[in-house]
C-alpha positions in Angstrom: 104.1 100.1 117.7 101.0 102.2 117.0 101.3 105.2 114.9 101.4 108.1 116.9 99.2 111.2 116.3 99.6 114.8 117.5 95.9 115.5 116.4 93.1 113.7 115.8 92.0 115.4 112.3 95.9 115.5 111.2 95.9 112.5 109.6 93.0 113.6 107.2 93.1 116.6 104.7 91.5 119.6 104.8 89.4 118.7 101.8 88.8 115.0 103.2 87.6 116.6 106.2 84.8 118.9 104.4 83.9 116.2 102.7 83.2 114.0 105.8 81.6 117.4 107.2 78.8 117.3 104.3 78.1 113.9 103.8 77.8 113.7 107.9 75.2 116.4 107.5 73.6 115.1 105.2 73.0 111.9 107.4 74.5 109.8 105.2 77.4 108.8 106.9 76.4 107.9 110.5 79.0 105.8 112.8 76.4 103.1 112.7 76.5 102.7 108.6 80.1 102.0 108.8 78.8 99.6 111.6 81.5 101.1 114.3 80.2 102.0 118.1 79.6 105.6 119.1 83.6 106.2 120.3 84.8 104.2 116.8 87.4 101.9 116.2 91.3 102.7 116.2 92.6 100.0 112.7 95.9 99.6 114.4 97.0 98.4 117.6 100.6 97.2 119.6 100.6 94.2 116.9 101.8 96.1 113.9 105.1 94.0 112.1 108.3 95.7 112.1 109.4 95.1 108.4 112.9 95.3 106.9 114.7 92.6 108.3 117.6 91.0 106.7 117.2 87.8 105.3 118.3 85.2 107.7 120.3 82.7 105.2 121.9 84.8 102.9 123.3 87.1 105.8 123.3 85.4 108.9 125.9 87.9 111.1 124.1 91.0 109.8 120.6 89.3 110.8 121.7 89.1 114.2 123.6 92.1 115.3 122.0 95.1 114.7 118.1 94.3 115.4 117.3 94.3 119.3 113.7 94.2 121.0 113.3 97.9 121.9 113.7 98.9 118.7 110.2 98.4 117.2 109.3 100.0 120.4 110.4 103.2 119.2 107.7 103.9 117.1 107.1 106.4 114.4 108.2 110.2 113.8 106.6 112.8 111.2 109.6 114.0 109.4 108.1 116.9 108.0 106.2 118.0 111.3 109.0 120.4 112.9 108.2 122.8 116.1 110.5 124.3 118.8 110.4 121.5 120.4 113.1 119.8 118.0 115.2 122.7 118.6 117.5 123.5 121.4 115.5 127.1 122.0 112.0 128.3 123.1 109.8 131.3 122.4 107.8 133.1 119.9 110.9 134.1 117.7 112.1 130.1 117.9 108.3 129.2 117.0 108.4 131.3 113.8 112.1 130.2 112.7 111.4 126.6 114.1 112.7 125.5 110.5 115.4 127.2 110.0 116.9 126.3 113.8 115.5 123.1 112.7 118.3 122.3 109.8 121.0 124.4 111.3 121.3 122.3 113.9 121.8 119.4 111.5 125.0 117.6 111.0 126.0 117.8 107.6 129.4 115.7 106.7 132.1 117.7 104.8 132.4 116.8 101.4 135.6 114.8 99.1 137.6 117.1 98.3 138.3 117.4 94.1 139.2 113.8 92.7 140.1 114.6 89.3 143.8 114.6 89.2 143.9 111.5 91.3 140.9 109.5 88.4 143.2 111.3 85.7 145.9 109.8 86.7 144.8 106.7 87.9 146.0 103.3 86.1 142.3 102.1 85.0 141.9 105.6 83.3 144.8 105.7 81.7 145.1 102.6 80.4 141.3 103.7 78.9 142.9 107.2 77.2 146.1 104.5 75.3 143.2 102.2 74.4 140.8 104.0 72.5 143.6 106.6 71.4 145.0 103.3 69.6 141.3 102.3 68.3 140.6 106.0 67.2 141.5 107.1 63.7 140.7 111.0 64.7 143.5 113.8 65.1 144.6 114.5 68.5 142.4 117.8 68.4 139.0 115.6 68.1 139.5 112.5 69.5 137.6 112.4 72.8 140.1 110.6 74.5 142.8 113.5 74.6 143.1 115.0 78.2 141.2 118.2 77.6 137.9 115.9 76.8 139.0 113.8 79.7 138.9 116.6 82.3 135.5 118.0 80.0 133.5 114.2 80.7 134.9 114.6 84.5 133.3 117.9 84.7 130.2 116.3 83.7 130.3 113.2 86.1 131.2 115.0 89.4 129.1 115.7 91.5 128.8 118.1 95.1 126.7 118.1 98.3 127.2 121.9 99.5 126.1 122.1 103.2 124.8 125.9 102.5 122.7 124.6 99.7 121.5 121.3 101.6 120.3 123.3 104.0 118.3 125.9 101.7 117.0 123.1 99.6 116.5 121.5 103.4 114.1 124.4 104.2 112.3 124.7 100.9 111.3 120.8 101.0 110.2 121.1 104.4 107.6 124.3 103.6 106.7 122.2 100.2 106.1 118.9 101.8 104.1 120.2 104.5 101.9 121.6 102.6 101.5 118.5 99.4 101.7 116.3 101.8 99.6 115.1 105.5 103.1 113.2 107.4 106.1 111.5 105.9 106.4 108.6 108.4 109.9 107.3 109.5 109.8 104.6 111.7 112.3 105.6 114.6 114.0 101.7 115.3 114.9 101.9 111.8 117.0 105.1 112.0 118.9 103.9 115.1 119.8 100.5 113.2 121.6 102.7 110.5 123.1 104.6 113.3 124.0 101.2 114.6 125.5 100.2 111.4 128.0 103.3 110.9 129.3 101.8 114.7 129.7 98.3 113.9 130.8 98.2 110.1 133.8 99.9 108.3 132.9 100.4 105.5 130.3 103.0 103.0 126.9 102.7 103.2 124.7 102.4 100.1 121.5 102.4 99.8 119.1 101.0 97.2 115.3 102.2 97.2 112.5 101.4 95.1 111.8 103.5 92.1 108.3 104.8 92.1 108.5 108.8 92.0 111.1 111.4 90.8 110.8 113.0 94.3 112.1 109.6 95.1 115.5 111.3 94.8 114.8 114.2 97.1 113.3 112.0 99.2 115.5 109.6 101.0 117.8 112.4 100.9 115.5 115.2 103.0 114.9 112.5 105.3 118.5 111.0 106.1 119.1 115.2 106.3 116.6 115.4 109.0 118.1 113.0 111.5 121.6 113.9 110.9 122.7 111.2 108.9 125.2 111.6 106.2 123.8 111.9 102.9 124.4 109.9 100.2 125.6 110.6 96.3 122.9 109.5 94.1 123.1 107.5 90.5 120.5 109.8 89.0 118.5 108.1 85.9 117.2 109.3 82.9 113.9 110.1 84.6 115.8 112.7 86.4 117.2 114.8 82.9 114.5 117.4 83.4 114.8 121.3 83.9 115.9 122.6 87.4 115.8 119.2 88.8 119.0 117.8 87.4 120.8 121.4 88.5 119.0 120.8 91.7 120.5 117.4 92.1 123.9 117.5 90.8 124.3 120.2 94.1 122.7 117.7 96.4 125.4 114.9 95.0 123.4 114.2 91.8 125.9 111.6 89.3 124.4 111.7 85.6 126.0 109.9 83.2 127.5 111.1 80.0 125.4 111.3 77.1 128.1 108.9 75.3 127.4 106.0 77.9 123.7 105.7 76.9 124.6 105.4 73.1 124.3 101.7 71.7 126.9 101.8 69.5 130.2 101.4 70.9 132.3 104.7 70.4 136.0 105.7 71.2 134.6 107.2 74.2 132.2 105.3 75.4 134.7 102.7 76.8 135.9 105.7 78.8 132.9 107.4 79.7 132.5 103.8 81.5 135.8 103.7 82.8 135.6 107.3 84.6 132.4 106.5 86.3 133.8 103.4 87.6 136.8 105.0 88.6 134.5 108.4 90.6 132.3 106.0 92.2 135.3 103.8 93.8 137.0 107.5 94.6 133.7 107.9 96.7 133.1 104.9 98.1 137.0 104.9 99.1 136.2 108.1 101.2 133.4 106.3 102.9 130.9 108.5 100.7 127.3 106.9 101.0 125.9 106.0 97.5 122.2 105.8 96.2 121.5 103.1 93.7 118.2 102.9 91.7 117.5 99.1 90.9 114.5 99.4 88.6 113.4 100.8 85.5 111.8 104.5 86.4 108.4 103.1 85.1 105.6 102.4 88.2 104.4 99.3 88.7 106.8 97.6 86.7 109.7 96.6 89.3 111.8 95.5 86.1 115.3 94.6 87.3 117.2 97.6 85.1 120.4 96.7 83.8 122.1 100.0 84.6 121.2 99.4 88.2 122.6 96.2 88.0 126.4 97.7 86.4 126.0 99.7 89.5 126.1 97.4 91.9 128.7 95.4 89.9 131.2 98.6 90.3 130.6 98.5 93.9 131.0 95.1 94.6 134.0 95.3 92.3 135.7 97.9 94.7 134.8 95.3 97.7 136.4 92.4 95.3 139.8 94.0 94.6 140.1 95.5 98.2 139.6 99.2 97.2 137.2 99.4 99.6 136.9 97.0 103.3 133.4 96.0 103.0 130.2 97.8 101.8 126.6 98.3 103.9 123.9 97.6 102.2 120.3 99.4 102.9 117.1 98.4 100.9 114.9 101.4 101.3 111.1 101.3 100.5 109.4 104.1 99.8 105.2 104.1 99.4 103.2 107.2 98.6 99.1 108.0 98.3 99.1 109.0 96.0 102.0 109.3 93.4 103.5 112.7 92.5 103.0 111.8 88.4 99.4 112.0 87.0 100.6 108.1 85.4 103.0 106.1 84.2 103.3 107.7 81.2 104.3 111.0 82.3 107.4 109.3 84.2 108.6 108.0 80.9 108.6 110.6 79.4 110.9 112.7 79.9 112.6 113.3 76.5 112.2 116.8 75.3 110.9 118.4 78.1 111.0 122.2 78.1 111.7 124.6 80.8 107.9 126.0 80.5 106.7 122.6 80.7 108.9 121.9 83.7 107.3 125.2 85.2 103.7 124.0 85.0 104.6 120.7 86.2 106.0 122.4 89.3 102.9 124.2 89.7 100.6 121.5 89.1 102.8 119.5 91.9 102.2 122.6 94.4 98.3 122.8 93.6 97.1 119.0 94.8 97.5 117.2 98.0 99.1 113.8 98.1 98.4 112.1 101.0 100.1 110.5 103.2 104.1 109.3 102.3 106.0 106.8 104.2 109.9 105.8 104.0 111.3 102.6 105.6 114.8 101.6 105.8 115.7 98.3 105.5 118.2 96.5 107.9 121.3 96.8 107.0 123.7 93.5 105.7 127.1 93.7 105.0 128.6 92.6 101.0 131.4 90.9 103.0 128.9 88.5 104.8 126.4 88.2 102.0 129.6 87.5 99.9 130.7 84.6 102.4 127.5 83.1 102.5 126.8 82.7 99.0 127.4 79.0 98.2 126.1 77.6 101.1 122.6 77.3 99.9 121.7 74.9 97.1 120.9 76.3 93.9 119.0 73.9 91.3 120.3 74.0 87.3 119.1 77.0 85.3 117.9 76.2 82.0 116.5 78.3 79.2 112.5 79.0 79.5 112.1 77.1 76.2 113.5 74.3 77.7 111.2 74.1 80.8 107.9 75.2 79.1 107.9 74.8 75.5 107.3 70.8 75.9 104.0 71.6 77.9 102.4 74.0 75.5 102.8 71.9 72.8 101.4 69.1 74.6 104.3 67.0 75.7 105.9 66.2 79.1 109.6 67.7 80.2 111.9 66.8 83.1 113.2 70.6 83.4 110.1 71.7 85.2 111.0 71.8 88.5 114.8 73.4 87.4 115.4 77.1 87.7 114.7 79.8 84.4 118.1 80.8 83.6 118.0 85.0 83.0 120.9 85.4 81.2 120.0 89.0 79.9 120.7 90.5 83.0 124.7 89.2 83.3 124.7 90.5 79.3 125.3 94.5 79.9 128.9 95.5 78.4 129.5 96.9 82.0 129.7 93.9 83.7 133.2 92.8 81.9 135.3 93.4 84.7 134.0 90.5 86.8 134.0 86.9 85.8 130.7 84.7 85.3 130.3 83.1 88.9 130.7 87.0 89.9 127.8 88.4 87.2 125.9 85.4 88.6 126.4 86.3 92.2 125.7 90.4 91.3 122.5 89.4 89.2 121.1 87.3 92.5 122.1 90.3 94.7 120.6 92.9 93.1 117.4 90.7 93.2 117.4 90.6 96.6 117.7 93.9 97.2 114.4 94.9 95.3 113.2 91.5 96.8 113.5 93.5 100.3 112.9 96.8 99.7 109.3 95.5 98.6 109.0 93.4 101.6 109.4 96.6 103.8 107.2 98.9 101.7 104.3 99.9 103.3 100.9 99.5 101.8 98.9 102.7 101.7 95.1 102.7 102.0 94.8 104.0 98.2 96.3 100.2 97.6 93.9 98.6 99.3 90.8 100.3 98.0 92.4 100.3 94.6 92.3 96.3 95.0 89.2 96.4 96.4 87.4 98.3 93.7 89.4 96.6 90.7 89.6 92.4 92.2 86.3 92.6 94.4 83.5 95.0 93.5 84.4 95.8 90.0 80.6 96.8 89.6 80.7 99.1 92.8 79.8 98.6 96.3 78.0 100.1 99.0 80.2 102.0 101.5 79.6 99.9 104.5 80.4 96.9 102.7 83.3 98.9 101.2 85.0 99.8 104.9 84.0 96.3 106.2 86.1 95.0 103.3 88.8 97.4 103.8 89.1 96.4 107.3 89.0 92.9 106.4 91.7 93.3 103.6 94.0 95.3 105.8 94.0 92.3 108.2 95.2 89.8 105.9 98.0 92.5 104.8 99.2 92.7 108.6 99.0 89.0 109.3 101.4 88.7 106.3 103.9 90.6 107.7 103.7 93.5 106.1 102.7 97.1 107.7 100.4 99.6 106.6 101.1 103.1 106.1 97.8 104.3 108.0 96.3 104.6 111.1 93.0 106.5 112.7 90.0 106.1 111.9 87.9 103.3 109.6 85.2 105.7 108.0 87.9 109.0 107.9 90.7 106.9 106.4 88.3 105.1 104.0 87.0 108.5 102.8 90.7 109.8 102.5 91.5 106.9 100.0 88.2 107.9 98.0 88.7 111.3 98.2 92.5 111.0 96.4 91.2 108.6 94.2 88.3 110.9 93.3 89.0 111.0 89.5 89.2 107.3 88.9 85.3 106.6 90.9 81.7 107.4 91.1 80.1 108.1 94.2 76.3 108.1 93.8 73.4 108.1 97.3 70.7 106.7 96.0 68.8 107.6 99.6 70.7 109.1 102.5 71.8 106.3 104.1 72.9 104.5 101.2 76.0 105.4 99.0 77.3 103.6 96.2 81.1 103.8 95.2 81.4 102.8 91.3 85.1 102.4 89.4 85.1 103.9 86.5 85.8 102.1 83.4 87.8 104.8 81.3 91.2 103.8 80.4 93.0 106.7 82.2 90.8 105.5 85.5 92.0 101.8 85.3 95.1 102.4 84.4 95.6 104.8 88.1 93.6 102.5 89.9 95.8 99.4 88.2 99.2 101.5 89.3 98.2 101.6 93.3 96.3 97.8 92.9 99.6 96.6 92.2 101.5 97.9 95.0 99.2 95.4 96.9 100.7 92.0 94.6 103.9 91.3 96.3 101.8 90.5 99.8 99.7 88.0 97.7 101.7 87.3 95.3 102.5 83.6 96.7 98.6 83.0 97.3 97.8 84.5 93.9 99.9 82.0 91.9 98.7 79.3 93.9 95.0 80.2 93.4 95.3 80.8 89.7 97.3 77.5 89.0 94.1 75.7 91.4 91.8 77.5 88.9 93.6 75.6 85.8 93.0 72.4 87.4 89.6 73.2 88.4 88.3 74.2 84.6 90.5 71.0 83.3 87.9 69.2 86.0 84.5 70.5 84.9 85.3 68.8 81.3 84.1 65.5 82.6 81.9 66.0 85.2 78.6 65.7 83.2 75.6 66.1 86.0 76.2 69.4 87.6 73.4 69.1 89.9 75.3 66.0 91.5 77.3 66.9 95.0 80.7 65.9 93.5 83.6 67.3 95.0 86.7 67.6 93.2 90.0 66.4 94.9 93.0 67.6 93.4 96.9 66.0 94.1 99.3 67.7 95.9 101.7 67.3 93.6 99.7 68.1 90.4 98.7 71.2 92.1 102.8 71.6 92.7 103.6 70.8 89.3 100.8 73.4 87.8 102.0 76.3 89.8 106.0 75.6 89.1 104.5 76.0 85.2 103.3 79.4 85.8 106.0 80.5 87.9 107.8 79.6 84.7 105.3 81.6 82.5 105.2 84.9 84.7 107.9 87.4 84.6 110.7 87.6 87.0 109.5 90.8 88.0 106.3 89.7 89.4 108.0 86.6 91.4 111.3 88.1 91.7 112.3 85.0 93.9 115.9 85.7 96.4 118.3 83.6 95.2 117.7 81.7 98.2 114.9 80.5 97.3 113.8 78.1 94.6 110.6 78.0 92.3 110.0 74.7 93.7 110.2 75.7 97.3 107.9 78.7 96.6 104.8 76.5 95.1 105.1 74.4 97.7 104.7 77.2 100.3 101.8 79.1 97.9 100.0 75.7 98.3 100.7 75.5 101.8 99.6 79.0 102.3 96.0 78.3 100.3 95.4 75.3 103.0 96.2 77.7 105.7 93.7 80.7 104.2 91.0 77.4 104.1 90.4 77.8 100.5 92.0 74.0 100.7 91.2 71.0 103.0 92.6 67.8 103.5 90.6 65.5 101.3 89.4 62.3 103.8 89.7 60.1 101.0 93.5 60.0 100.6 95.8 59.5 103.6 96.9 62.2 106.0 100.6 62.5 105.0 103.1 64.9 106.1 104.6 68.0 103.1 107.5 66.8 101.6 110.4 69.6 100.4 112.3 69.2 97.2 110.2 66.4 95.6 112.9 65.2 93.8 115.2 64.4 96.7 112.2 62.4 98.1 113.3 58.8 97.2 116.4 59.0 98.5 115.1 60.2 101.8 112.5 59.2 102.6 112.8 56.6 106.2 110.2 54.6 107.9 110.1 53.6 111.6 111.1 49.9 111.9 112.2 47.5 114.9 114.9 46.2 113.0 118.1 48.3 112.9 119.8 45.4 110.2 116.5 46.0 108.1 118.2 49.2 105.8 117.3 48.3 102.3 113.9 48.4 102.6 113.7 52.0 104.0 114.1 53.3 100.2 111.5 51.5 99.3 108.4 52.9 101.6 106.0 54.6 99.0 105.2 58.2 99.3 102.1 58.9 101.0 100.3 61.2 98.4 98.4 64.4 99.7 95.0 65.5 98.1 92.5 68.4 98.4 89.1 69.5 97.9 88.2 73.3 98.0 87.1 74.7 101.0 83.2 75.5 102.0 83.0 78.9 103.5 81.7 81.5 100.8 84.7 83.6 102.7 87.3 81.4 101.3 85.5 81.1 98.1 85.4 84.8 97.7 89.3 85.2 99.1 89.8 83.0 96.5 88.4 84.6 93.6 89.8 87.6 94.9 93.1 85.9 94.5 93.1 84.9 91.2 92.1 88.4 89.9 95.1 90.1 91.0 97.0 87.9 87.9 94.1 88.1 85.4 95.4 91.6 83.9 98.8 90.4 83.4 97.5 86.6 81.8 95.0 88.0 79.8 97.5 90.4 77.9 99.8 87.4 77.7 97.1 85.9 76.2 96.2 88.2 73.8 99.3 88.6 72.4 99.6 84.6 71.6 96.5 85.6 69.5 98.4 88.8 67.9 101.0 87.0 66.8 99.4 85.9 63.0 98.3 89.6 62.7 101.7 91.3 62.3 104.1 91.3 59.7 107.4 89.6 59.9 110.3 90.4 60.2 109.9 93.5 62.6 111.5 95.7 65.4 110.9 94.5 69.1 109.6 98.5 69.3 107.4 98.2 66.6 105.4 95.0 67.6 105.2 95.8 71.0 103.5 99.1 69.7 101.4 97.0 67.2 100.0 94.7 69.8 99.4 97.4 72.1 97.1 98.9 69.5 95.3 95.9 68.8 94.9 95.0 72.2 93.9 98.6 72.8 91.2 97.9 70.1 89.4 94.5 71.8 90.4 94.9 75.2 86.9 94.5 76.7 86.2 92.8 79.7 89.6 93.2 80.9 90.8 97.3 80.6 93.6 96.6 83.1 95.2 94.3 80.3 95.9 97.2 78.0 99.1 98.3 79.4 102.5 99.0 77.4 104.6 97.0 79.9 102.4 94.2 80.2 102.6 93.9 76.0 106.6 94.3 76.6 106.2 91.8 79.1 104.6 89.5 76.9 107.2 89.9 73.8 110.0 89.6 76.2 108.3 86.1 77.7 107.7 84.7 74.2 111.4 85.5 72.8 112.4 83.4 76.0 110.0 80.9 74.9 111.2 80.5 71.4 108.5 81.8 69.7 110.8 84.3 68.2 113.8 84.3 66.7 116.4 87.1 66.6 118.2 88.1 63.5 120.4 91.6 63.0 118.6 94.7 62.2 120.0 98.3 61.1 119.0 100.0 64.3 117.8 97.0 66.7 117.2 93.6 66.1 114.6 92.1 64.3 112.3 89.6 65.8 110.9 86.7 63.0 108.6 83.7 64.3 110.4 80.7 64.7 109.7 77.7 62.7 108.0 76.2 65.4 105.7 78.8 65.9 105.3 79.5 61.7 102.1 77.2 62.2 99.3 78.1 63.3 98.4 75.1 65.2 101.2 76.0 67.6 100.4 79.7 68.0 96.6 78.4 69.1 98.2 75.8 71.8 100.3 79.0 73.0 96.8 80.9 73.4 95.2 78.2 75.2 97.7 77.1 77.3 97.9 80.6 78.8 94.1 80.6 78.8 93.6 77.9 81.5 95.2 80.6 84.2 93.0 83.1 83.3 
């Protein structure tokens, strides 16, 4: 499955290249300071993971009946490099109009013909227009639910896919991409499993990609374009209201939503706004129309479950629930770039206000830098019907609120709710997810979290990740280059042997220099003598807060390790209290299930967008793998002075079933009775696993220690006040002390952390003009409890 290459130098840019050039010169870069042999080293092999597969419990028909052996065979294809050769002709005029043969050759699916009168006069919609004319005190003239404003909203929903203009905007992405970007890489077995799909299931397909990029929307549809694949309608967002790219996508199938929807008052006609979208997105699915469905906020590195998404996927598995439609495919697509098409985060946000001169310059800005390398996987597809089928056959543990579960611990007391599940009842509490009952919200909400679930898991990690991690989580003074590549190699490993792929191949020393070279403004590179060279982070705030947005790319790998590692770390400073003689060869052995019972706590404590659990798996079944998977990297070993005992799953079912060998088949009462054979650990003795574990418990310290300094906010501000207003108050302040810790002083992590604490209790909501207004709670009104806050979210950092 290795990557295949046409050239050698094609995978690096031009610039990487003359930079290699001088330094090589120079004699600073010799194959034997990387430590490679004369021919060098190829990273990747035949062992690479093929990544997307369904999940085996939630849809066990889809698992099994697309996927077949030969298919990660197949390899990879550059979308974006076209030559005759993908054309039915030859010679020097098919060479120089290689493109344009290229995409007439296409298939491009005809388009619905015009649904209005049949939404018009649908009984959904009409039953919308009686409502709110009844609700509306307004003459006929201005009231926005008269038939003229009806047909004027329509106007504004509906969208086209012209196959002219497809193919024009079909050629202009191709002549674009090839020259912003090196390859696009579409792995070939996972385009013949959605070729698979349209043969075995009736029914539309709909696709749901993660949400890093604005080209995100061009994206998946150039490249389902490019192998003939019908292309989808897409739910554009907010992000996407800019000049020339919202006309550009409402003729590629672009939906926007009324203005009136995204109001937070309820209006006359926001209840039909609603109710027409509903109504245009069953139409399309109906018609076997494929469908694009954003599941997270437009912000990077956030991964927040968005609730708009979620009323999304609501509407379509409402059309599966009342038989509009037979059953529905479902396609988690991942999408991973070098280097992101937005200078940062905060230029994706905003997006309010944006002129057409300022969309100009961001165009040319786009056109004047090179991005790297960009890679798009497609996830298997599962059908709604079987997922739907299979949902109550797992167990699913109680879900209590976070205040519940936690709130006894940081004040010091025990609580029996630890090992039960968060509840997250603000996802189910959108006003567009009326039309389905509670057991259906609750069966949408888990959905749509495993769909981001998998479209993370098949997300490639680019090399500008893994340097990123490197530079931020193990040399945050700087590193020599050699030990930089030797680290990179190293790191890459440990990404494959989780099962995730990487979006690379070639070289170590040109792919190493690639990553530096796009992450040029966020790192020093000093030679202090030619044959060493120094690669520094830089410790501005714009620098860490690039090299934080490709760092966490890298979490969801480690993510199970990292929460293990940090909830380890807790016990181990809890330890060092009492031991008195530090020169005395102690070793510390920690229980199995105290390490368990820690790391449930912070799983707890973390946000649901860092964990972001399937629904078919528990919080207690994922600490006991994340401390399974720390005695498996060796940073824990069997202690020799407990017993040897097997792991146990679902502690609390343990005493019921638990069984002991005995000779005496009459002898049942006493098999209850066995005792359970306790597990304990030390830490492991290799400085390798000492050092994977440090490395391990920095990849949470950003988020914990803005958690952290917003339990110590909390007596500075001034209550009552606007959620808005004190996340932007702490975010100042934090702004203001951050030191050690410049990752911390992030805007989303400080939402993160107000969000957390009103889940916690520490806040109390009471009605507000415009929003609602946080207050502490009594609880939290002393300061003694605001200070046990602080410190228990200390001991993780």
């Amino acid at each position: 499955m290795a990557l295949k290459e046409d050239k050698d130098d094609e995978f690096v840019p031009k610039e990487s290249r003359k930079l290699i050039k001088k330094v090589n010169h120079a004699g600073m870069l010799s194959v034997p300071t990387f430590g490679l042999s004369s021919g060098g080293i190829s990273l990747l092999g035949n062992t690479r993971p093929f990544v997307g597969r369904c999940c085996y419990i939630c849809a066990p028909q889809s698992w099994g009946l697309l996927f077949h052996n030969y298919l990660p065979l197949l390899g990879f294809r550059n979308a974006i490099l076209v030559t005759e050769k993908q054309t039915r002709y030859r010679g020097w005029l098919a060479r120089r109009l290689c493109y344009i043969l290229f995409l007439a050759e296409r298939k491009v699916y005809p388009d619905v013909p015009p649904l209005q009168h049949t939404i018009i006069d649908s009984p959904r919609v009409q039953d919308a227009v009686k409502e709110n004319i009844a609700d509306t005190t307004e003459s006929d003239q201005k009231s926005p639910c008269n038939v003229e404003n009806v047909i004027g909203i329509l106007h504004q929903i509906q969208a086209s896919i012209s196959p002219l203009f497809l193919r024009i905007t079909g050629w202009i992405l191709l002549k674009v991409f090839n020259r912003v970007f090196v390859n696009l890489q579409v792995h070939r077995g996972q385009v013949e499993m959605l070729r698979k799909a349209r043969e075995e299931y009736d029914g539309p397909f709909v696709f749901f990609p993660v949400h890093k990029s604005r080209l995100d929307y061009l994206l998946v549809t150039f490249v389902l374009l490019c192998h003939s694949i019908r292309v989808p309608y897409i739910i554009c967002g907010e992000d996407a209201r800019l000049p020339f790219l919202r006309t550009l996508l409402q003729r590629l199938g672009g939906i926007f939503t009324p203005p009136l929807v995204h109001g937070t008052a309820m209006s006359p006609g926001k209840n039909l706004c609603k109710t027409l979208l509903n109504s245009y997105v069953e139409k399309l699915l109906k018609a076997q129309q494929s469908l694009v469905v954003y599941l997270e906020d437009p912000v990077p590195s956030c991964g927040h479950p968005s609730c708009t998404g979620l009323e999304w996927l609501a509407g379509v598995f409402s059309a599966f629930h009342h038989h509009s439609i037979p059953n529905a495919v479902l396609i988690p697509v991942g999408v991973s770039y070098d280097r992101v098409v937005e200078n940062n985060s905060f230029e994706q946000m905003g997006t309010r206000g944006t002129t057409i001169f300022g969309a100009v310059c961001w165009i040319l800005r786009f056109l004047l830098k090179r991005y790297g390398c960009v890679r798009v996987d497609f996830g298997q597809p599962f059908s709604l019907k079987d997922y739907v089928e299979n949902d109550g056959i797992h167990f699913r543990p109680p879900a209590v609120p976070l205040q519940r579960i936690l709130l006894p611990y940081i004040l010091g007391y025990s609580s029996d709710s630890v090992f039960c599940e968060k509840s997250q009842d603000w996802l189910v509490n959108g006003e567009g997810w009326t039309q389905l009952d509670k057991r259906h919200q609750t069966l949408v909400a888990d959905l749509g979290k495993h769909l981001i679930h998998n479209a993370r898991c098949c997300s490639a990690i680019m090399s500008t990740a893994i340097l990123a991690s490197l530079l931020l989580h193990k040399h945050p003074q700087g590193a020599f280059l050699p030990t930089l590549a030797k680290d990179f190699c190293w790191l890459m490993n440990e990404v494959l042997a989780r099962h995730f792929d990487v979006g690379f191949a070639g070289k170590l020393q040109d792919i190493v220099l690639r990553a530096l070279f796009l992450l040029r403004d966020s790192v020093l590179i000093r030679s202090f003598s030619q044959s060493n060279i120094i690669v520094i982070p830089k410790t501005t705030s714009k620098a860490v807060q690039e090299l934080s947005l490709y760092s966490n790319t890298i979490l969801p790998v480690f993510v199970c390790e990292a929460v293990a590692a940090s909830a380890l770390n807790s016990l181990l400073k809890e330890a060092a209290k009492y031991i008195t003689d530090l020169d005395s060869n102690l070793e510390v052995v920690i229980s199995q299930e105290e390490l368990i019972c820690k790391t449930v706590q912070l799983c707890h404590l973390l946000p649901s967008e860092v964990l972001l659990l399937p629904p078919c798996q528990s919080v207690y079944q994922f600490s006991q793998e994340a401390v399974d998977k720390l005695t498996y990297c060796e940073i824990l070993e069997e202690s020799e002075s407990g017993e040897q005992a097997c792991d146990v799953w679902q502690r609390w079912f343990t005493k019921e079933l638990t069984w002991k060998v005995t000779g005496d088949i009459d002898d049942c009462d006493s098999d209850c009775e066995e005792e359970i054979v306790k597990r304990y650990f030390k830490l492991g003795r290799s400085s390798e696993s000492h050092a994977f574990f440090l490395f391990l418990c920095s990849l949470l310290q950003s988020l914990l220690k803005a958690y952290e300094m917003a339990a110590g906010l909390l007596n500075k501000a001034s209550f009552p006040i606007e959620e808005s207003q004190l996340v932007l108050r702490m975010f100042d302040l934090i702004q203001a002390q951050v030191q050690d810790h410049p990752g911390s002083a992030a805007l989303h992590l400080v939402n993160s952390a107000v969000k957390t604490f009103k889940e916690l209790g520490v806040f109390k909501v009471e009605a507000g003009v415009r929003e609602p207004l946080l207050e502490l709670s009594e609880t939290f009104q002393q300061l003694d409890s605001g200070l046990k806050l602080q410190q228990y979210i200390q001991q993780f950092c």
